[in-house]
C-alpha positions in Angstrom: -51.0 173.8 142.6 -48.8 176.3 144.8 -50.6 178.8 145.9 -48.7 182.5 147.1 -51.4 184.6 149.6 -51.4 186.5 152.7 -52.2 184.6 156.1 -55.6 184.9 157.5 -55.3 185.1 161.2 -56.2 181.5 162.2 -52.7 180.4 159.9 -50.6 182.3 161.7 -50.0 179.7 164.6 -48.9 177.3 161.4 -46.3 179.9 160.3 -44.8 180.2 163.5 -44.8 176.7 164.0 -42.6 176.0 160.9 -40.7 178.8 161.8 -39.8 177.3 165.3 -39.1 173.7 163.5 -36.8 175.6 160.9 -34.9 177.7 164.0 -34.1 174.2 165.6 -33.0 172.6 162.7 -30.5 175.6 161.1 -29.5 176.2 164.4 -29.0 172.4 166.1 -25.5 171.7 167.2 -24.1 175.2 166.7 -26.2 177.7 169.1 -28.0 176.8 172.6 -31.0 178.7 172.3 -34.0 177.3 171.3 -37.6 179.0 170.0 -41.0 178.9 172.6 -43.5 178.8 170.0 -45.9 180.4 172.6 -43.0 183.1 173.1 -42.8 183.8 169.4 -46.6 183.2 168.4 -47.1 185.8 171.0 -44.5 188.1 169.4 -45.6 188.0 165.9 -49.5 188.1 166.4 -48.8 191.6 168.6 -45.8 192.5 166.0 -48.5 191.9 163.1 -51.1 194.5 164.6 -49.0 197.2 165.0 -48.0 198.3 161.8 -50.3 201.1 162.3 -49.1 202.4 165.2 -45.3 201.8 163.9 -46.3 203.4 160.4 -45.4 200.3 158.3 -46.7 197.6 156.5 -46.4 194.0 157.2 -47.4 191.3 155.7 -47.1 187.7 156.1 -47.3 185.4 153.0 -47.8 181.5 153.3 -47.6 179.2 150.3 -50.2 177.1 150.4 -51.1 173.9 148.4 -54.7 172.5 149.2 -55.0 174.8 152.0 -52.1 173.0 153.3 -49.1 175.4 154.6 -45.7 174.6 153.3 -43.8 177.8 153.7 -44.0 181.4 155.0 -42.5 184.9 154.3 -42.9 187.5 156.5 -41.8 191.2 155.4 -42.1 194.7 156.8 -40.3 198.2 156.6 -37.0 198.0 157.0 -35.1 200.3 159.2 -33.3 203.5 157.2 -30.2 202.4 158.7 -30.4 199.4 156.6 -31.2 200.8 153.5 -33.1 203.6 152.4 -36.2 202.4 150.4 -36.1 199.2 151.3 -38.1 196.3 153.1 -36.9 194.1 155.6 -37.1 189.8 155.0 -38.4 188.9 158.6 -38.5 185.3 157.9 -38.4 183.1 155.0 -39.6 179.5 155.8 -40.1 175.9 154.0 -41.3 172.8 155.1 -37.8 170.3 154.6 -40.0 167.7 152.9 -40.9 170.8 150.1 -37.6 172.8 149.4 -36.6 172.7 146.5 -39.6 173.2 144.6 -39.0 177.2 144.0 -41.4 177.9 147.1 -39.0 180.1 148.6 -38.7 181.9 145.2 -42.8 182.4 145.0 -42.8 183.7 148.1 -40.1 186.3 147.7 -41.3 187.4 144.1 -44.4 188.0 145.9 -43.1 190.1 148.6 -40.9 192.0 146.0 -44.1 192.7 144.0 -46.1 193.9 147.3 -43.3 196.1 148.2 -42.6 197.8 145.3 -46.2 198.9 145.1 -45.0 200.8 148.2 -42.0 202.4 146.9 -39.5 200.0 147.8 -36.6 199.4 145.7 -34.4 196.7 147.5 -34.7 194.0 150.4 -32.7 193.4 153.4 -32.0 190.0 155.1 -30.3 189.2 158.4 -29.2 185.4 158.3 -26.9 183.1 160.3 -23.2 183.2 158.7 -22.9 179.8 158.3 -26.6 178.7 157.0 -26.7 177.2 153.6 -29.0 179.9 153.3 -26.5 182.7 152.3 -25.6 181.0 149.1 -29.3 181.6 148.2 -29.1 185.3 149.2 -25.6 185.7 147.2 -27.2 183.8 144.5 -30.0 186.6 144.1 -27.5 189.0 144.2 -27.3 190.2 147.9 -24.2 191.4 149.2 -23.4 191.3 152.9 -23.2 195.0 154.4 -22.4 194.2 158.2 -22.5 191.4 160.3 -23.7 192.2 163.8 -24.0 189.9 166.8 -27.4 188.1 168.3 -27.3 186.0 171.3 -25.2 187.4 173.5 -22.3 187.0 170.9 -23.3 183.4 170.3 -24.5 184.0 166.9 -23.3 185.8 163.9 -25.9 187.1 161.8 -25.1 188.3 158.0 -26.6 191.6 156.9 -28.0 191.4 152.9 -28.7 194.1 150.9 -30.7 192.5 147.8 -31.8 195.3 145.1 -35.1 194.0 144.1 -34.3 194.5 140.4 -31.2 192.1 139.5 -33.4 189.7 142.5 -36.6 189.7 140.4 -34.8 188.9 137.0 -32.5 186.0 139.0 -35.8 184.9 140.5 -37.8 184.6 137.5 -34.9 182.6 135.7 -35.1 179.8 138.8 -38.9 180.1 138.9 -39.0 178.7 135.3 -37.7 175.5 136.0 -40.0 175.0 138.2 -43.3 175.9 136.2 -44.9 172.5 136.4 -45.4 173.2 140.0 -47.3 176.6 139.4 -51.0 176.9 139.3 -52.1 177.5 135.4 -52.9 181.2 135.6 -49.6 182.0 137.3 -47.7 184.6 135.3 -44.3 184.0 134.1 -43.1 187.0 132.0 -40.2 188.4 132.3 -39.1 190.8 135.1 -37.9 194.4 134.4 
């Protein structure tokens, strides 16, 4: 059983880890530039406590199945220049050996429902232009509203807008093909 809950602080060195391993991998061959997990542990512990002081909420998500960690989503307030009522994806990782599975999915319906709670109406995503990724994003109904430039030019990074509620309805309809991987009190009804 999968399960969807927000990190305790001794998991957070997990997430960070998987999303250093995922950086390398999406990024090997095409971009010199490579993670320090210290560097980015660092980042996101001190970027986690100060959502008070920045007047936001963040939370980090892990998927979890028997307390191991095989994927992470990280969310926050997203900036009004990217889209008024709407929260920011600041990371969206899955162990290679568990893609596939819809834990991606969980973990985005999960952040969708969090948000909402908040007022939120729609997500944004910034992702490398030429990840396999962006089919995902276009296939939950993001459309690309800039492209900007990380990296010293040396990466471009896709812009998504995703209104949450054409993403929840696409997300429950891939979700249930994966319902044997659910836990039994998992909720599958249909999205508004």
């Amino acid at each position: 059983m999968i399960e969807i809950r927000e990190l305790r602080p001794s998991e957070l060195s997990a997430a960070i880890r998987l999303r250093v391993d995922c950086w390398q991998e999406e990024l090997a061959g095409k971009v010199e530039h490579e993670l320090s997990f210290e560097e980015e542990l660092d980042f996101f512990t001190a970027w986690a406590k100060s959502e008070k002081e920045y007047e936001d909420r963040r939370i980090l998500l892990g998927a979890f199945e028997n307390e191991k960690l095989l994927g992470a989503a990280f969310g926050s307030f997203a900036e009004e220049e990217d889209g008024e009522h709407a929260m920011e994806l600041n990371g969206l990782w899955v162990e290679e050996a568990h893609r596939g599975k819809g834990i991606s999915l969980m973990l985005m319906e999960t952040l969708i429902q969090m948000y909402r709670v908040l007022v939120k109406n729609q997500m944004v995503a910034y992702n490398h232009h030429f990840a396999p990724s962006n089919s995902y994003y276009r296939k939950l109904h993001g459309e690309v509203v800039r492209q900007v430039e990380q990296l010293d030019g040396q990466l471009l990074v896709d812009v998504f807008l995703l209104p949450f509620a054409p993403m929840e309805k696409k997300i429950h309809e891939m979700l249930v093909k994966h319902r044997d991987k659910f836990s039994s009190d998992r909720n599958l009804v249909p999205m508004r």
